[in-house]
N, C-alpha and C positions, 0 to 999 in steps of 0.2 A: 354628071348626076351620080349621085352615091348608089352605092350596091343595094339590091333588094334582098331585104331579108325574105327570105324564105322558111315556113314555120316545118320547125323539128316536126318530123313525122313520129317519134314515140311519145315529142309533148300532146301532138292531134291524137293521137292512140288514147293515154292517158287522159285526156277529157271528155273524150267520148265515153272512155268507161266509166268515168264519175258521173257521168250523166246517165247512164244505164243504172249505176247503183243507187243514187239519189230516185229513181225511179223506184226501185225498191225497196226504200226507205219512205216513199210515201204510200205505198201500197202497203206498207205492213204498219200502218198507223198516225207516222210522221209528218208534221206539215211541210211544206214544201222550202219555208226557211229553214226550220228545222233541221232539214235533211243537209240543205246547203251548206248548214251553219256548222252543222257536225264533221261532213267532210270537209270544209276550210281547217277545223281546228285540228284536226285530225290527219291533214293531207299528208304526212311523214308516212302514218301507219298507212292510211291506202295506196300509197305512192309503193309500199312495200310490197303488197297484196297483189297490186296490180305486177311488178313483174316478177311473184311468186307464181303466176298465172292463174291464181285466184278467179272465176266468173265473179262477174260484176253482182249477182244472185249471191253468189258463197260467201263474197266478199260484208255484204250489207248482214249478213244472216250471223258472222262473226259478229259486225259489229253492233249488232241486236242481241247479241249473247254475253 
């Protein structure tokens, strides 16, 4: 049998916090594609944010600014 990947634990880090910040991003107005649609396009810069250790709040609040 082939080897089991096993998922990068700072890929799981990072998801979760775009999930935390996407939350933030619809509580301050955004739909919920919206939100999604923004961090897709954008995943370079939060990808940055995220291990500038940015909160997931600080992070959506930049990119609301």
């Amino acid at each position: 049998m082939g080897k089991k990947n096993k998922p990068d634990p700072d890929e799981l880090a990072l998801i979760e916090w775009c999930t935390e910040v996407e939350g933030f991003l619809v509580a301050a107005g955004a739909s919920l594609r919206e939100a999604q649609d923004h961090i897709e396009e954008q995943a370079e810069w939060f990808t940055d944010q995220f291990y500038n250790g940015l909160t997931p709040e600080e992070a959506a609040n930049e990119a609301l600014n």
